[in-house]
N, C-alpha and C positions, 0 to 999 in steps of 0.2 A: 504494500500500500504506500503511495506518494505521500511523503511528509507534507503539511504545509509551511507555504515560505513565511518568515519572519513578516513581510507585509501582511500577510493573511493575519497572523496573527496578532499583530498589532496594529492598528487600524493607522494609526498615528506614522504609520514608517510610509513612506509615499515614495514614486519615482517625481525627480525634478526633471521633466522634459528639456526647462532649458538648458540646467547642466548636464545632463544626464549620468547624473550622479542618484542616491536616494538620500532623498530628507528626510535624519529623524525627526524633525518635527514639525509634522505637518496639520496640524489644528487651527482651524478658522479664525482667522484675525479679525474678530469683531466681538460686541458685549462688552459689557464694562468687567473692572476688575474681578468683581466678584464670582461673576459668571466662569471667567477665567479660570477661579480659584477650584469650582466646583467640575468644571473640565478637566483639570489638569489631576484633582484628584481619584476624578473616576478613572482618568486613564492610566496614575500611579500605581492603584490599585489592579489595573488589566495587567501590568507589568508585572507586578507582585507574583500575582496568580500563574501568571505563564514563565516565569524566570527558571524556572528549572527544566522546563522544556526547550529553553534556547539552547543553540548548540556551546557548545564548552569553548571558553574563550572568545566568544563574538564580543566586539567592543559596543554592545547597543549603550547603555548608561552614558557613555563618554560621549558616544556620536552625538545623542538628546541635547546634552551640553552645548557642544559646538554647533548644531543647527539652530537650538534654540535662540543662542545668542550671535548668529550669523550677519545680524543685519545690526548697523549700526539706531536704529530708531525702533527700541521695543515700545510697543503699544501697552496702555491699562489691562487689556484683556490678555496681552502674552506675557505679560509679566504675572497676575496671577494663575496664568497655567503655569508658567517654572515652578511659583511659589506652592498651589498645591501640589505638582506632581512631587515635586522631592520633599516635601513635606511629608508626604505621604512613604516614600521612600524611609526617609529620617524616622519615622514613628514604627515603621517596620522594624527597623537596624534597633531600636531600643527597647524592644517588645519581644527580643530573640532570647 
């Protein structure tokens, strides 16, 4: 049976047609902060959930990072997805 790819799996991982590279983070640049917060933590949490099924060694966490903060002008709403996703991350790592 065919594995599903890390896109599949996380909804958030996207191909960049321009670069044609993949964005890990591909979440709708709109809504205010808070909405943001509440994005970013359900997707924290998708992460969470499927992190033992990525493959061993895949840099997804790191990639989040540098897509996230890819663009020099973060908007209210992609600043609270950073804030809940690793937030969400963070409350994991201290719950272990």
């Amino acid at each position: 049976m065919k594995q599903p790819t890390i896109r599949k799996i996380l909804p958030f991982i996207k191909k960049d047609r321009q670069k044609k590279t993949a964005s890990y983070w591909s979440f709708p640049n709109k809504g205010t902060y808070e909405d943001g917060v509440l994005l970013g933590t359900e997707m924290g949490r998708l992460y969470l959930k499927e992190v033992n099924t990525l493959p061993p060694h895949s840099p997804i966490l790191p990639m989040c990072v540098l897509s996230a903060v890819d663009n020099d002008k973060i908007s209210s709403a992609k600043h609270g997805q950073i804030v809940g996703f690793f937030t969400e991350i963070e409350l994991a790592l201290k719950s272990r």
